[in-house]
N, C-alpha and C positions, 0 to 999 in steps of 0.2 A: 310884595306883589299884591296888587288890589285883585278884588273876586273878579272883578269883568279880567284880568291879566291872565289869573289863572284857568280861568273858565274860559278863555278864548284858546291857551295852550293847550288845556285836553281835549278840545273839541279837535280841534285842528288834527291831533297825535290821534286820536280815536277813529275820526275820518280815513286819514291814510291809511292804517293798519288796515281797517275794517276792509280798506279797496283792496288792497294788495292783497288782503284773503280773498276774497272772491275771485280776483281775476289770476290767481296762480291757479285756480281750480279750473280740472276740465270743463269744456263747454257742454252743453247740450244739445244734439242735433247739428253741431257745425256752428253754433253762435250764441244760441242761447243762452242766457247765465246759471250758474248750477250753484246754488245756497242750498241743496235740499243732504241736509244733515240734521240728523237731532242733536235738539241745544242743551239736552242732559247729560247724553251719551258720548257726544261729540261724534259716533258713529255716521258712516253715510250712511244712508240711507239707500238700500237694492231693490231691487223689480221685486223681492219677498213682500215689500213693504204698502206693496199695492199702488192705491192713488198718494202718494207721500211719495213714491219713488223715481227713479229718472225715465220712465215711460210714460212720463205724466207732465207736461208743459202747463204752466198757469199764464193765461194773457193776461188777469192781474199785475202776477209777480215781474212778467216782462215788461210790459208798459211801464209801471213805475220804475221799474231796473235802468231803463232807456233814457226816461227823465233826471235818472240820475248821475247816472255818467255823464251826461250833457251838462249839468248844472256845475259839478266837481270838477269835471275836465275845466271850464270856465275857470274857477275858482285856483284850484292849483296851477295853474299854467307860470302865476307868481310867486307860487310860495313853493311847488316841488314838480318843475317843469318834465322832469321822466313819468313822474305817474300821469301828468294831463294825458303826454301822449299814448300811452298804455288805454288810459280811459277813452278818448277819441279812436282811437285803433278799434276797440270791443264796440264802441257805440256806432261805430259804421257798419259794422256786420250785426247788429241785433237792428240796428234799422232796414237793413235789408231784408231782415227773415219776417221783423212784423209789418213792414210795408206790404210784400207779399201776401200773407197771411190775410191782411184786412183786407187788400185790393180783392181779393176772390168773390166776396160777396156781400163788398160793405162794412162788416162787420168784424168784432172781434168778442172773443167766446173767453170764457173764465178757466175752462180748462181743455186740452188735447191729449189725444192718445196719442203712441209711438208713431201711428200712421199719419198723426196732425190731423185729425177727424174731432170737430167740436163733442164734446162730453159730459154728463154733469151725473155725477154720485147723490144717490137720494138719499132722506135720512137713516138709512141701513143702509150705506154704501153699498146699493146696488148700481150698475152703471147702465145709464140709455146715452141713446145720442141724439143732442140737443137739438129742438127746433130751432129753424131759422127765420123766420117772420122780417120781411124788411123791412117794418117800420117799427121794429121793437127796437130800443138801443140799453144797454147795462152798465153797469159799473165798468166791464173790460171794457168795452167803448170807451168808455171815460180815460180809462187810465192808458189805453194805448192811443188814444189822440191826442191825453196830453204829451205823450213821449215822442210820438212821430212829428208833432209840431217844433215842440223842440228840438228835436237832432237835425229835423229840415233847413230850421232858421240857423239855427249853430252852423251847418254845412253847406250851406247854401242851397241845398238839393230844390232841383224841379219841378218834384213832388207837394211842394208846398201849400199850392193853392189848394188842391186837394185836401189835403190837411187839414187847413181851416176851414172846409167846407165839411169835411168829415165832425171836426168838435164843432161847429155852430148847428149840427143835424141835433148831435148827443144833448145840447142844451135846447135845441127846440123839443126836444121828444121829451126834456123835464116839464117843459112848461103847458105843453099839449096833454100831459099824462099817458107817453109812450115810451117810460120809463119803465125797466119793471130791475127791483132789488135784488129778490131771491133767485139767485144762478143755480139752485142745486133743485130746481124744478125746469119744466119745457117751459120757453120761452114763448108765452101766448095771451090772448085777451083774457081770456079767463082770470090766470095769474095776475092778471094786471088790475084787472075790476077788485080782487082781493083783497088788495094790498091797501095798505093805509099808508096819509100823508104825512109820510118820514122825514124829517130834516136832512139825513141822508144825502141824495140825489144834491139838491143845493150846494151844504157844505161843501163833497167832494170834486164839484166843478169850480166852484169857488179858489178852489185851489192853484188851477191854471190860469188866475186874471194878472196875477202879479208877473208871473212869465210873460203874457203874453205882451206886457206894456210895456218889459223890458227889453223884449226882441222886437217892442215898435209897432205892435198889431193893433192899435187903436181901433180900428174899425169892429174888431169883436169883442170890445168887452164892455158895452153897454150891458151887457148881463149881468154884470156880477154888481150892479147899484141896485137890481131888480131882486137879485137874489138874496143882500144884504137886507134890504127892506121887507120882502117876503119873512124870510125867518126872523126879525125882531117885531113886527107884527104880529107874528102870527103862534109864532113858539116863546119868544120871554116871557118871564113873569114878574112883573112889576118889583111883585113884595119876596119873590124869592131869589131872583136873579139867575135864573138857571132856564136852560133850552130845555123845552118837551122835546120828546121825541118826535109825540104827534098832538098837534092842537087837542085841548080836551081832556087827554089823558094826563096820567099820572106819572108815567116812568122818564128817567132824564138819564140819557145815557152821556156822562161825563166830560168822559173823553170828547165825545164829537163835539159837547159844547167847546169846550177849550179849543181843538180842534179850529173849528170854526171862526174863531177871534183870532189864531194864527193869522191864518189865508184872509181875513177879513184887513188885517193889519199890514200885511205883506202887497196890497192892491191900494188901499186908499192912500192919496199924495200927506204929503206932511198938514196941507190946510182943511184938511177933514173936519167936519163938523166937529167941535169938542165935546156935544152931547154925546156923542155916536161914542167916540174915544171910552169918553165915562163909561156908557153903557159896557163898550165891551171889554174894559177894565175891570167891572163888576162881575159879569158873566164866568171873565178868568178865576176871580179871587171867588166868588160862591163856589164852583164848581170844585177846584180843585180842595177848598176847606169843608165842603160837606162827602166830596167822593174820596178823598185819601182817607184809606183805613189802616194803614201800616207800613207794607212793602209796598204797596203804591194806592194806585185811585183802581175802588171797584169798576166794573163793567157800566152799573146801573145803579141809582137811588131812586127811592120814592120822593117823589118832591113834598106829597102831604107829610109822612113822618120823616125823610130826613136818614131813613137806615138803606143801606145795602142791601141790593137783591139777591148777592151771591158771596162767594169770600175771592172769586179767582178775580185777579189783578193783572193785565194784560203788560207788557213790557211798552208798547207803544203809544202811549196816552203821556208817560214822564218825556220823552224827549217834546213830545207836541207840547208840552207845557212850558216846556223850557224856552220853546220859538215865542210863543203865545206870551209870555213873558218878559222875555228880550226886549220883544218887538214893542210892548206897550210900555213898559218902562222908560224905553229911549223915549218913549213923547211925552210920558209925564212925571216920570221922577216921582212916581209914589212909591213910598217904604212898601206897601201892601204888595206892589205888583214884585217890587227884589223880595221880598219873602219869598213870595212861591218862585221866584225862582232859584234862587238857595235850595229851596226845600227839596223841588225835583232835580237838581243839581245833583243833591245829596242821594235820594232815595236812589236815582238809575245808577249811579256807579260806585254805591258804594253795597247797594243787594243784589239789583240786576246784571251790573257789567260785567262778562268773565274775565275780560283782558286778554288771557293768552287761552285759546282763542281771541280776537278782538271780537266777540258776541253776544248777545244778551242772551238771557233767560228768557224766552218769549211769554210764560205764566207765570209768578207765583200766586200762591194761596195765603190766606190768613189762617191760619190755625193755632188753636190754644195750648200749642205746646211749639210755635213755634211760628214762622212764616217759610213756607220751604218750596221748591220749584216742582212744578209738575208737568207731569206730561198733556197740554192741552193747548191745541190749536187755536188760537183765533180766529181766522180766516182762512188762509191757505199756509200749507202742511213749509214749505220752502223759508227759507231765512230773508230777513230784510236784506233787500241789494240796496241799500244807502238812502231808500225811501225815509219811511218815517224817522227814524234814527240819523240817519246823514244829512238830510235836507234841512230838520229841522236845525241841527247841529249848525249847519252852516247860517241858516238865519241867524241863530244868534250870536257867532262870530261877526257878522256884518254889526248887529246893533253894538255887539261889546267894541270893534271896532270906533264906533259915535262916541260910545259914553267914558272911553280910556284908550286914546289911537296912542300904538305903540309902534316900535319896529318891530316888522314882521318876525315873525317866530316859527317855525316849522319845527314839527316832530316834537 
């Protein structure tokens, strides 16, 4: 069996599992998805646990969850036609609850209480409750527009236009500077004037162009050539190959670069500039050869020296490489780009993956007695519902499809 044979059978096997845990789990709120269990303990997680606990909804975690099921439901329908529907079944009711939810005022917020009341934990988790500014739009925007767009087009639903009119607001409000990152503050000018110009926002919309082209949305995604150009402009670096976080500065947060070449890769047609190609072939191979320090890719490197910010290693930067990977290899058949994907191949399942559970380690650390898992969040406290880990997965199923079509294989 060739590595694209093998690497298309665990992804495949990884995927399922991973659904079928989540959706034997009770709901949250009547639909919601429920990942919120620690990845050490394997324990749920209770109301003791505070904002970690199921009195706590993330529009994050849901948005992407929505996207997800839509995508796999797609997907499986040929390869394990009971779970499509299971996934379709869940994704018509978590579209209903964030349809809702955004309809009320526009918007969608990073996190709710038990009462579904917008919320955000400061750095001493203390909790307020969030402004609402209607021309501020955030990350949860982002991620529940890409989810509600897709479960629309998937369903047909009538809500659609809506929809797009909701993500074409989220990418005007990037390009207007009515963007604002940090959700664990009020949501206001202030915040907004502070902030620096993060790759961020970009990348993460970037993310919905390849969706949208495939469910036919031409008309919206004159963005994302604006956005690809934006960040190689203005964040590459010639002589080091690597994304700033922010023009100017120093720090290069990894992941998003790799990140970014995923989704950059997953939009652009087959007759893409071959410069562009190069470029974000480089980008993958710097990134991932100066950020991998062990059990995986740190958080941050300095681009001047080259070292590590920190030693904690996030779970979800190895699967985005694996897409990021795939997807460039299938158009140029460089050995460089199947290294790293071997490498991250290797490193998620063979440190991170637990298996039984189907879950990752969402941290480990680097340490000199060892690399070992720790207790620390990256973003939000809930488990990936097929987001980073699934999506990615499945992209590279489709390329390893290109590069060794085989008969279907399931489980």
């Amino acid at each position: 069996m060739t590595f694209f044979e093998e690497a298309r059978r665990t992804y495949v096997a990884a995927n399922a599992a991973t659904l079928y845990w989540m959706l034997q789990r009770p709901m949250l709120g009547g639909g919601f998805l429920n990942t919120k269990q620690n990845n050490l303990t394997l324990a749920d997680y209770g109301s003791d646990d505070g904002v970690r606990g199921p009195d706590y909804t993330y529009g994050w975690i849901q948005g992407r969850g929505l996207e997800a099921l839509v995508a796999h439901a797609e997907f499986f329908e040929e390869e394990l036609p009971p779970l499509a529907e299971k996934l379709d079944a869940t994704g018509r009711r978590l579209y209903d609850l964030l349809a809702e939810l955004q309809k009320a005022d526009g918007h969608a917020y990073f996190c709710y209480d038990k009462d579904m009341n917008a919320v955000y934990a400061d750095q001493q988790n203390r909790l307020h409750a969030q402004e609402k500014p209607a021309l501020i739009y955030s990350y949860s925007d982002a991620f529940v527009a890409k989810g509600l767009v897709s479960a629309a087009s998937r369903y047909g639903l009538s809500g659609l236009a809506d929809h797009l009119a909701y993500f074409d607001r989220v990418v005007a409000s990037v390009e207007s500077c009515r963007f604002q990152m940090d959700e664990r503050r009020p949501l206001s000018q202030q915040c907004l004037g502070e902030q620096a110009d993060d790759i961020g926002p970009r990348m993460i919309l970037l993310g919905a162009a390849g969706m949208l082209k495939r469910f036919g949305h031409t008309a919206h995604i004159a963005y994302a050539d604006r956005f690809i150009t934006h960040v190689i402009d203005r964040h590459f670096g010639t002589s080091s190959a690597l994304l700033r976080n922010v023009p100017g500065e120093d720090a290069c947060n990894v992941g998003h670069g790799i990140e970014f070449v995923g989704f950059a890769l997953d939009y652009l047609d087959d007759d893409a500039d071959p410069t562009l190609i190069e470029t974000l072939e480089r980008i993958l191979v710097a990134s991932f050869d100066k950020g991998f320090i062990g059990p995986g890719l740190t958080l941050t490197i300095s681009i001047a020296t080259g070292e590590a910010q920190g030693r904690y290693c996030p779970w979800w930067s190895l699967p985005e490489t694996i897409r990021s990977a795939a997807l460039v290899h299938r158009r140029t058949g460089n050995p460089q780009s199947l290294r790293v994907w071997k490498a991250a191949h290797a490193a998620f399942f063979e440190r991170y993956w637990r298996g039984t559970p189907p879950i990752a380690y969402q941290t480990m650390a680097k340490g000199e007695e060892g690399d070992v898992p720790v207790d620390f969040v990256p973003a939000t406290p809930d488990l990936d519902p097929g987001y980073h880990t699934g999506l990615s997965l499945l992209a590279a199923i489709h390329a390893a499809d290109r590069l060794a079509p085989t008969p279907r294989i399931s489980g």
